[in-house]
FIDO-528005 format. One record per residue (C-alpha): residue in three letters; x, y, z. Coordinates in pm, 1 decimal. Layout:
<rs>
   aa         x         y         z
  ala         X         Y         Z
...
</rs>
This chain:
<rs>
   aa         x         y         z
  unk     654.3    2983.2   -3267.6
  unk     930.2    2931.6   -2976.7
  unk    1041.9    2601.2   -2926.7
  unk    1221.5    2508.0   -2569.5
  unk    1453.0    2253.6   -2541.7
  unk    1675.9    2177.8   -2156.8
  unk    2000.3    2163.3   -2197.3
  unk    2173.2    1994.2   -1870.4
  unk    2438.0    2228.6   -1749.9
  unk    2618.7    2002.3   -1492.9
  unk    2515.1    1732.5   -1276.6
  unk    2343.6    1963.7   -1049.8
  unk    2169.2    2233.2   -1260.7
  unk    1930.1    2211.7   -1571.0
  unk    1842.3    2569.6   -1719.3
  unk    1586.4    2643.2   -2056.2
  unk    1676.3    2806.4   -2315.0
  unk    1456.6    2946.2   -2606.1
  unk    1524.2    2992.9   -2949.6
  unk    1696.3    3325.6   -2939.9
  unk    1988.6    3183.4   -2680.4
  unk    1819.4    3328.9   -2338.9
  unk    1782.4    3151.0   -2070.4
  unk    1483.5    3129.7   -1848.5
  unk    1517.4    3183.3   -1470.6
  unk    1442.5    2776.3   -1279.9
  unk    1095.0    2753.7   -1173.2
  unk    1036.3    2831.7    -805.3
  unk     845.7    2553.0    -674.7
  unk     662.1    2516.6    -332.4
  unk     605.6    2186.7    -211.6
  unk     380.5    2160.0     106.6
  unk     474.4    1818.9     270.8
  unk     317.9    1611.9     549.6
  unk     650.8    1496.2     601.3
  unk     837.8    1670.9     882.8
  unk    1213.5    1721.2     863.6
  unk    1454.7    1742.3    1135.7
  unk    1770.2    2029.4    1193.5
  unk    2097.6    1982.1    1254.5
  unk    2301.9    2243.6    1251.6
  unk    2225.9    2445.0     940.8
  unk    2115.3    2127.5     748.8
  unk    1813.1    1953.7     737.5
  unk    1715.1    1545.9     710.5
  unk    1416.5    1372.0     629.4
  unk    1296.2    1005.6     554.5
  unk    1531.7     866.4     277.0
  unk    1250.7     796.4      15.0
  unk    1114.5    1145.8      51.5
  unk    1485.8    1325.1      53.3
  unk    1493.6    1099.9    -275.7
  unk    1245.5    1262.2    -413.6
  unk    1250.8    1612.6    -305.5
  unk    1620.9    1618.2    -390.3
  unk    1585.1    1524.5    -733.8
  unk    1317.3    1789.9    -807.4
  unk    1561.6    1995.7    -693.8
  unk    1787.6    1898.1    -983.0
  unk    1546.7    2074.3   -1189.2
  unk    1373.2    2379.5   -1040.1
  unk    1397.2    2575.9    -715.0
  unk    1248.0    2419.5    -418.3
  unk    1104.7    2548.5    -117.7
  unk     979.0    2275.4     124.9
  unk     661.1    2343.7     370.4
  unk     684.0    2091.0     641.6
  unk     698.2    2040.0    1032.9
  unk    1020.4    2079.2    1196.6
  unk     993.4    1766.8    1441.9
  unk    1309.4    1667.9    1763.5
  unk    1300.5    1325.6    1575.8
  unk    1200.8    1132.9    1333.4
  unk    1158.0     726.8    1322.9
  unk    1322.5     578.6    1011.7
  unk    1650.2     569.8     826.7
  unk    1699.6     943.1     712.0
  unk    1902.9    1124.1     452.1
  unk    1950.7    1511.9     408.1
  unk    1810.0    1736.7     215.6
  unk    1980.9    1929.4     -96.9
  unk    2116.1    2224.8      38.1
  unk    1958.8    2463.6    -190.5
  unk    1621.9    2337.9    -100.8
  unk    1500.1    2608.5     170.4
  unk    1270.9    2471.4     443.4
  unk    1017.2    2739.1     555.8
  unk     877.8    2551.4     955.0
  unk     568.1    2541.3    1066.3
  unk     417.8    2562.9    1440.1
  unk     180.3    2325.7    1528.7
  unk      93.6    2204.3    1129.9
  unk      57.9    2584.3    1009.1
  unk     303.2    2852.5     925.3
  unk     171.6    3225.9    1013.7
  unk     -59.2    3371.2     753.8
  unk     218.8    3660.2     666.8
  unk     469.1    3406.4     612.3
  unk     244.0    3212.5     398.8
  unk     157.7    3486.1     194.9
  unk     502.6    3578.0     122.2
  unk     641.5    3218.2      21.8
  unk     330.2    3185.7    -202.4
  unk     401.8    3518.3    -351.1
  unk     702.1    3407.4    -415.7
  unk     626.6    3098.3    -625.0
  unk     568.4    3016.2    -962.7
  unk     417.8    2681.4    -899.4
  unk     269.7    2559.5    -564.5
  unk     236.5    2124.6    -498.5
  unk     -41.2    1991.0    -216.0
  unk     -69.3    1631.5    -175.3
  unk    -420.1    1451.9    -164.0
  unk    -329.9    1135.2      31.8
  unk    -551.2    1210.6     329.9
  unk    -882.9    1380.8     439.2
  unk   -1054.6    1647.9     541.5
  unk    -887.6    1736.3     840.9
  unk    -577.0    1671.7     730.3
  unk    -622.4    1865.1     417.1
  unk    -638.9    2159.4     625.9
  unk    -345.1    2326.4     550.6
  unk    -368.1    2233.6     161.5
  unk    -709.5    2430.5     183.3
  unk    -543.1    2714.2     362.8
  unk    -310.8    2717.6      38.4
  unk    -573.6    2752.1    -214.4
  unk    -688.2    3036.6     -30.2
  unk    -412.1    3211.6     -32.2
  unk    -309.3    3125.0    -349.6
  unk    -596.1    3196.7    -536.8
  unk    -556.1    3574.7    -427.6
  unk    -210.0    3597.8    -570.4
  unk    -340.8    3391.3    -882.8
  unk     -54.3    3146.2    -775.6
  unk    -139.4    2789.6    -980.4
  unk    -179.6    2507.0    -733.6
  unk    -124.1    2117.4    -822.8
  unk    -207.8    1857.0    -656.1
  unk     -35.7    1532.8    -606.8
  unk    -215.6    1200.3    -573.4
  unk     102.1     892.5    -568.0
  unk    -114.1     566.9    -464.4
  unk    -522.0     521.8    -402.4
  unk    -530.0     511.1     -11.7
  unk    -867.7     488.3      -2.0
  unk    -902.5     141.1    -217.9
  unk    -586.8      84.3      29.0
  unk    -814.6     142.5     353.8
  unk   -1078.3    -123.0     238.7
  unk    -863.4    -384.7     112.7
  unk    -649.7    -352.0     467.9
  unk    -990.6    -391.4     644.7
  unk   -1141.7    -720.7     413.7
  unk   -1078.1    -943.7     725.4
  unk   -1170.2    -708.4     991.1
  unk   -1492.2    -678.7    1202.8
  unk   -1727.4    -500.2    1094.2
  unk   -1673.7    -184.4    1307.0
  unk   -1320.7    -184.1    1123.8
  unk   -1433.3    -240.6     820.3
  unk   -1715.1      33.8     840.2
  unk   -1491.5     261.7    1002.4
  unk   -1209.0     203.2     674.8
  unk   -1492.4     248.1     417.2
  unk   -1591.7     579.5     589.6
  unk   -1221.6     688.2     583.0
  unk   -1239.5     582.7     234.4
  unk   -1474.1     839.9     127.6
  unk   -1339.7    1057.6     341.7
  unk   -1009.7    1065.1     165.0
  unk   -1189.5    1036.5    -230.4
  unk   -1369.7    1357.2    -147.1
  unk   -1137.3    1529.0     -14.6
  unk    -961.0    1457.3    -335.9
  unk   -1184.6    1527.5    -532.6
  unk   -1291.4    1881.6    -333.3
  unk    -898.6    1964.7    -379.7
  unk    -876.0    1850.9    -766.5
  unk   -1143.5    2089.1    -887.2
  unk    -972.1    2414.6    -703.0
  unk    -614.7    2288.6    -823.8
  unk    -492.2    2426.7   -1172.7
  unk    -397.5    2054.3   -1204.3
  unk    -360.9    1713.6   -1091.4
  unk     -52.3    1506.7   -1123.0
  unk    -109.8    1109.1   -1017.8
  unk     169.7     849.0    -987.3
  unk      64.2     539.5   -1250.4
  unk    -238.7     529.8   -1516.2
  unk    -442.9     354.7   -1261.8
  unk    -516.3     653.4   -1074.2
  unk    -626.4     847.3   -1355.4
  unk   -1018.1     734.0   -1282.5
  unk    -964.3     864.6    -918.3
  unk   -1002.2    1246.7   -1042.9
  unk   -1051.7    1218.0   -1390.0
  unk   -1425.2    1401.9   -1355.1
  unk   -1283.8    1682.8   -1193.1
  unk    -983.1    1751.2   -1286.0
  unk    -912.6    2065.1   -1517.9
  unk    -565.1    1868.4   -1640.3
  unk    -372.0    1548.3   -1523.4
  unk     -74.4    1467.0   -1582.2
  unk     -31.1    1069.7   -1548.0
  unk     379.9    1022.4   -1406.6
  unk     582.7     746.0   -1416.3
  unk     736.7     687.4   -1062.7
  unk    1109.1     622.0   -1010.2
  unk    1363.6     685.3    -738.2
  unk    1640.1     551.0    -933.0
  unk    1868.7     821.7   -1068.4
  unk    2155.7     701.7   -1356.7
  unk    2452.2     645.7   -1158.2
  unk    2213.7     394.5    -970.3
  unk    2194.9     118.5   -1269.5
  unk    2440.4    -163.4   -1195.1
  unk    2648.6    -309.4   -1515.3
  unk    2428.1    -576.8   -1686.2
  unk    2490.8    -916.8   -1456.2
  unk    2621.5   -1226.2   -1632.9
  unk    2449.9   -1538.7   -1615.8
  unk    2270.8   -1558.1   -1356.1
  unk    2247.7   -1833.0   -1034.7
  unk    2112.5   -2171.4   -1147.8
  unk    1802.3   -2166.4    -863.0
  unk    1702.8   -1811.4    -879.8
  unk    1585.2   -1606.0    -518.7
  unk    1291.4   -1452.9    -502.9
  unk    1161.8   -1180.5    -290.7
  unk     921.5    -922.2    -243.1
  unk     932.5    -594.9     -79.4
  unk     717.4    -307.4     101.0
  unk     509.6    -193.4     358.2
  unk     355.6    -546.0     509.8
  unk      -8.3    -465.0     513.4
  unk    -294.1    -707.3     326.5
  unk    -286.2    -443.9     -31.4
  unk      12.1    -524.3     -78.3
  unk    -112.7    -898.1    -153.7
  unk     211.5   -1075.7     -41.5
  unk      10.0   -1390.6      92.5
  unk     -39.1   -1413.4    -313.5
  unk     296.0   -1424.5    -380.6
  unk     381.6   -1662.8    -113.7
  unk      85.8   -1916.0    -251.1
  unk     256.7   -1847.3    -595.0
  unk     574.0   -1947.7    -478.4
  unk     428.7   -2277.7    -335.2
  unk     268.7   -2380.8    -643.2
  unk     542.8   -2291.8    -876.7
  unk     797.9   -2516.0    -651.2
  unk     976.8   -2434.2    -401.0
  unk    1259.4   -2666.8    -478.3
  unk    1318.1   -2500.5    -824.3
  unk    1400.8   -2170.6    -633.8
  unk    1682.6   -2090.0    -408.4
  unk    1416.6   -1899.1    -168.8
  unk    1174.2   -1660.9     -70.2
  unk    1240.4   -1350.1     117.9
  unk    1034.3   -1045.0     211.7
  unk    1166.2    -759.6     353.5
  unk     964.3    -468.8     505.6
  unk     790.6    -330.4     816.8
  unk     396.7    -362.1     916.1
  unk     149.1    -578.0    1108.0
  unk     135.4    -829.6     869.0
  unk     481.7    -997.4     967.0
  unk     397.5   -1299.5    1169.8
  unk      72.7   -1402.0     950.5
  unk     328.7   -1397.9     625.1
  unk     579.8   -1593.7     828.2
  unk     264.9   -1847.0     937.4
  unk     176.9   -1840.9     583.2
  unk     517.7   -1941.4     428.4
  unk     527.4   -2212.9     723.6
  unk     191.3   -2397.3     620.3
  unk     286.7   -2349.1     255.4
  unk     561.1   -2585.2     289.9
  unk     799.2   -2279.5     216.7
  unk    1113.0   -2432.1     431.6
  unk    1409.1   -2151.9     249.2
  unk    1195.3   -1846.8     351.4
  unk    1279.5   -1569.5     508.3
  unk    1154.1   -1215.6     653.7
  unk    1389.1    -929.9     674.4
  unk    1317.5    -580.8     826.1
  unk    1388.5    -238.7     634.9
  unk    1689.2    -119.9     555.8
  unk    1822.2     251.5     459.9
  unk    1718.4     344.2      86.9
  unk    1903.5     346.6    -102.9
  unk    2238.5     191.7     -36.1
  unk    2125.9    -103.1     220.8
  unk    1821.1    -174.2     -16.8
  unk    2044.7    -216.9    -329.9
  unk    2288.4    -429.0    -213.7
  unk    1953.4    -667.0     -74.7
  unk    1857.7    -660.2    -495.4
  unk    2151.6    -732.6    -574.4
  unk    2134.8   -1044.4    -435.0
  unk    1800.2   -1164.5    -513.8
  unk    1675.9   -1220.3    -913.2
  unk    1316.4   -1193.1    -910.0
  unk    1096.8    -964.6    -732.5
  unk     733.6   -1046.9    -743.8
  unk     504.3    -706.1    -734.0
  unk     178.7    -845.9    -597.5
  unk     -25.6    -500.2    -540.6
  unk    -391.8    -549.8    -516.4
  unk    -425.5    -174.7    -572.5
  unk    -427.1      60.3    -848.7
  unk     -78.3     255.4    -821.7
  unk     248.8     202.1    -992.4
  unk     556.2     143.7    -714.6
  unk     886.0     291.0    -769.6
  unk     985.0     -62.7    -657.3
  unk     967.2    -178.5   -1070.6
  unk    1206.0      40.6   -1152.5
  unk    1429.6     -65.3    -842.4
  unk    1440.8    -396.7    -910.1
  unk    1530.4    -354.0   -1313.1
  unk    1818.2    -133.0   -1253.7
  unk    2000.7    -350.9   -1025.7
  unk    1897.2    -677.1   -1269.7
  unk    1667.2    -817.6   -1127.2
  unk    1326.2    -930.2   -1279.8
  unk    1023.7    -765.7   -1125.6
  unk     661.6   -1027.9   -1192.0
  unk     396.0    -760.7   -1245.5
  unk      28.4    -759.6   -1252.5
  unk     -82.5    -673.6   -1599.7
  unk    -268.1    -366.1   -1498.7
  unk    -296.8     -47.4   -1631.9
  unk     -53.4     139.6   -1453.4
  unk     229.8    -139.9   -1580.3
  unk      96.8    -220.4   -1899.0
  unk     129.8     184.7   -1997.9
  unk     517.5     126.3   -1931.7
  unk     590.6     -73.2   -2207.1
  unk     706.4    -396.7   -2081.4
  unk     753.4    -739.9   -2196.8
  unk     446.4    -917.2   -2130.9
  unk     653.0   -1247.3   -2031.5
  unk     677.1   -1020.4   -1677.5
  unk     297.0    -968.5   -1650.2
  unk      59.9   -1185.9   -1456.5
  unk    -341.1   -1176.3   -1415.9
  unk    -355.6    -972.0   -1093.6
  unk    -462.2   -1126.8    -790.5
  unk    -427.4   -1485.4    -946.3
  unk    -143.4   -1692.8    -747.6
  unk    -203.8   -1947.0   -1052.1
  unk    -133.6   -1697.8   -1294.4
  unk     185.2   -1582.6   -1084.4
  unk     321.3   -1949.9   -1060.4
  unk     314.2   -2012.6   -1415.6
  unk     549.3   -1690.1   -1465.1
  unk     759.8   -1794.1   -1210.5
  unk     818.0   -2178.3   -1332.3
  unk     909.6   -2001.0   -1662.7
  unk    1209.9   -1795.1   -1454.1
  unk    1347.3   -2173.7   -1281.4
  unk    1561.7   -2129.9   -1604.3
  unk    1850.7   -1875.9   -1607.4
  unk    1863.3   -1866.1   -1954.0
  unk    1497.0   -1739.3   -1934.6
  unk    1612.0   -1498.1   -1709.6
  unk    1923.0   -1355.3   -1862.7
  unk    1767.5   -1309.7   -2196.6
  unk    1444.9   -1112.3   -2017.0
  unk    1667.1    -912.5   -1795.3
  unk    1863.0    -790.7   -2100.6
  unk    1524.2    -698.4   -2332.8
  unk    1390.5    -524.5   -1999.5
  unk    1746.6    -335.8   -1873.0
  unk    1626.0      -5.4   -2077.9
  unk    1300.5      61.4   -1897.7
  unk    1559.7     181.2   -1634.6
  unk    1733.0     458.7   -1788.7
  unk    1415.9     566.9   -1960.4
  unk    1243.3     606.3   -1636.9
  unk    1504.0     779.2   -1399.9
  unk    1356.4     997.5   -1097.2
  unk    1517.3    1340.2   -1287.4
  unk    1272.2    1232.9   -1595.3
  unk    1000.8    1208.7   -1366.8
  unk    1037.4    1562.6   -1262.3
  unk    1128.8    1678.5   -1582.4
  unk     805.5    1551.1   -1723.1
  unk     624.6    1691.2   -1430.5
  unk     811.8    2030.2   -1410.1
  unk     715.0    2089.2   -1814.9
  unk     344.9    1992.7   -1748.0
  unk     325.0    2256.8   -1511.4
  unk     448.5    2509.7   -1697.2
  unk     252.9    2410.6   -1987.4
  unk     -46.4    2434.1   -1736.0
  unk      66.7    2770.2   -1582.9
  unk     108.0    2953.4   -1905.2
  unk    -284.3    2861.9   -2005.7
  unk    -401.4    2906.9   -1661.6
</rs>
């Protein structure tokens, strides 16, 4: 039987090599994205988390990027790898001949199932076309946006929430419609497994990072006496920061050096009336910054990052917050639980109580050094080129028995 091993050629280029010495040609990939990109001269930018991404799977095969080719784009941006080729489309479609071709073209295709019917137009039009070349389509599922909808909506009116659980279903059958004509389904975090699981003729369960090896800052020395705390993301109820910010109350607030959060949404001024009626005097709220430079340097001065997620996905924010030393609080879920890490950093999710009690246990730096140091590894295991490389080889395992 042939065995295949990767062998990194340089920082930039990964080919496979069997047994016998030849190589194998990268995999052509096509990635459809709802995420437009914007032209400047003969390059292209995008969002900086999605560049992240996109780049780095261009580390390992050859990527052709489906998108909308937008005037401008809000948000801090970064360009795209210049071997990535960017096929437009018109008005959320590209012609059908141009379709065609870049399908033909492919070895692998990716949709994403993040949205509904509607907007799963153009993934449909995909499996069309790709199902007369015999093309293998996988879809992508990175968080459970429906669970998202109705936990966003809990304090609504009923209208909202009615309208959020009919989105809801809207988006799991769409999924679901998507996962059974899709050679596979790839989801970000065991959490998301159940989402699809029914359907699904294969899933591969990732492990989501943005942080690449030349991210990982040197191991810190001991640390600040009163630690600082902080959370981070899109400011919306799932994300559960109100938790956090009861946690920090009852742990102490005079045992910490502070509480930031830092982030964009409609949920800025209740946190910051939250924090205020807590008794949280050393708080603060910061908006975004550029990923990933601008949100680095913000880890690297804070020591604990509490992950209070009420859903069922795995953030690449874990894997941020280890390799610049800090010590992420997580709840002790499935999708963290699969990653191996000390339980001293999991918490009963949802539970402020159960949050404060880890947190009183980090007031010591001691505590803290010694947990950063047993946790440090988690980073270079989990880089954002293993992610794809895991990904990339399930796919080709897939293809070849398709």
């Amino acid at each position: 039987m042939i065995t295949r091993s990767r062998l990194p050629i340089n920082d930039h280029t990964v080919l496979n090599l069997d047994d016998d010495g030849l190589k194998d040609e990268p995999m052509k990939v096509l990635v459809s994205s709802p995420i437009p990109v914007v032209k400047s001269g003969t390059a292209y930018f995008t969002l900086d988390l999605w560049a992240r991404d996109v780049n780095a799977q261009a580390q390992v095969a050859a990527v052709t990027v489906l998108c909308n080719v937008e005037s401008a784009i809000e948000g801090a941006m970064m360009p795209l790898d210049p071997r990535i080729d960017v096929i437009p489309a018109a008005s959320g479609a590209v012609s059908g001949d141009v379709l065609a071709g870049a399908v033909a073209r492919a070895d692998v295709i990716q949709i994403t199932g993040q949205a509904g019917w509607r907007a799963a137009a153009e993934s449909r039009r995909i499996l069309r076309v790709a199902k007369r070349s015999a093309t293998p389509v996988f879809l992508g599922i990175s968080s459970n946006r429906a669970r998202t909808n109705v936990i966003n909506a809990q304090k609504q009116s009923f209208a909202h929430r009615l309208r959020a659980r009919i989105r809801a279903f809207d988006i799991t059958a769409t999924q679901r419609w998507l996962a059974r004509r899709s050679a596979g389904v790839f989801v970000v975090g065991e959490g998301l497994r159940k989402l699809i699981e029914p359907v699904a003729r294969t899933i591969h369960v990732g492990v989501a990072s943005w942080v690449e090896e030349s991210d990982i800052a040197p191991p810190r020395q001991r640390g600040v006496d009163l630690a600082r705390v902080c959370m981070a993301g899109r400011l919306e109820p799932m994300k559960g920061f109100h938790i956090g910010i009861e946690a920090f109350a009852l742990a102490g607030p005079q045992h910490f050096a502070g509480l930031t959060i830092i982030g964009e949404g409609a949920e800025r001024e209740r946190l910051t009336s939250l924090a205020g009626h807590a008794g949280i005097d050393a708080f603060k709220m910061l908006h975004g910054v550029s990923y990933p430079d601008g949100f680095f340097a913000f880890l690297d001065r804070q020591d604990i990052v509490l992950m209070t997620n009420l859903n069922d996905e795995q953030p690449r924010l874990i894997f941020d917050a280890i390799s610049r030393g800090c010590i992420p609080l997580c709840p002790a879920t499935p999708p963290y639980r699969s990653l191996g890490l000390d339980p001293r950093v999991l918490y009963e999710q949802g539970s402020a109580e159960s949050l404060a009690a880890r947190l009183r246990e980090l007031a010591d730096p001691d505590v803290r050094m010694a947990l950063s140091q047993s946790i440090a590894a988690l980073a270079r295991t989990y880089t954002v080129t293993a992610m794809h490389r895991a990904r990339l080889q399930w796919m080709k395992e897939a293809r070849s028995t398709a």
